[in-house]
N, C-alpha and C positions, 0 to 999 in steps of 0.2 A: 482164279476162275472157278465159279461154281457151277454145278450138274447146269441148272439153267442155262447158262450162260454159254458153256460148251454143247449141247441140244440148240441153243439159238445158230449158232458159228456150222452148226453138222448140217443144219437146215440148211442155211446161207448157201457152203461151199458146195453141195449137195443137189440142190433146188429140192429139195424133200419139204412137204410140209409141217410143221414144228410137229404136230402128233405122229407122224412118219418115225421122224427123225428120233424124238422121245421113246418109241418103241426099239428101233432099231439101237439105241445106245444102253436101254433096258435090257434087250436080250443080250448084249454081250457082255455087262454088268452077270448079268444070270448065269452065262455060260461060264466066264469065267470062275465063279463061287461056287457055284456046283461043282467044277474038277478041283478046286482044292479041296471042299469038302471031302472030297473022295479021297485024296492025296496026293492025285496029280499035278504035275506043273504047268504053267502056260506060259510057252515062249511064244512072241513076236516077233519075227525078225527081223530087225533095225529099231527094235525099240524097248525089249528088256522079258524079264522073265519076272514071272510069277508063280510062288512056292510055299509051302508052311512049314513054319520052322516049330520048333515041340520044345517047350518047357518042362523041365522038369521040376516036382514037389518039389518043395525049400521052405525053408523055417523064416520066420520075417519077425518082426514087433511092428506092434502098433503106434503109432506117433504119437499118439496124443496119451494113451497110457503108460507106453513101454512094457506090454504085456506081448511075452511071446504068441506067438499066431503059426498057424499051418498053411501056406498058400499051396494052393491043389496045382496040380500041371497044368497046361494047356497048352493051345495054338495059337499062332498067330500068324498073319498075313504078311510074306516078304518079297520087295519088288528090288531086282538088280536091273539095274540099267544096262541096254547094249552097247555095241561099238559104238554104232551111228549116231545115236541119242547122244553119249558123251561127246562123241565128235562136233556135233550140234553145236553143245553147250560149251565148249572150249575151245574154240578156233583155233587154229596154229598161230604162233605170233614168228614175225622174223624180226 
């Protein structure tokens, strides 16, 4: 599923009109980026956490030369899944 297509379904379940709908899934798109930027987490509950995880510098080579290289640190965006969501997706079987 793409943005599109998840904005068409928000409208739908919603009765929002798709520009409604496109804003309101924009703003929590925002809000959510914003408190990682900052460092914060954003948990949902029943449906997972949202966190930045921190790289550290590290030495790499280059593929195509095999010339050492310095990769800088950074961030990156990490989603843990909640209970309910894995519950979801794994039904109990008997």
């Amino acid at each position: 599923m793409k943005k599109g297509e998840l904005i068409a379904e928000f409208a739908k379940r919603t009765a929002m009109t798709g520009t409604a709908a496109n804003a309101a899934i924009n703003t929590v798109i925002a809000i959510i980026t914003e408190r990682l930027k900052k460092g914060d987490t954003v948990g949902i509950t029943g449906f997972g956490t949202f966190s930045v995880t921190k790289r550290a510098a590290r030495k790499g080579r280059n593929p195509s030369t095999g010339e050492a290289i310095k990769i800088a640190a950074s961030k990156s965006p990490k989603f843990s899944a909640g209970a309910t969501l894995k519950a979801a997706l794994n039904p109990k079987r008997k």
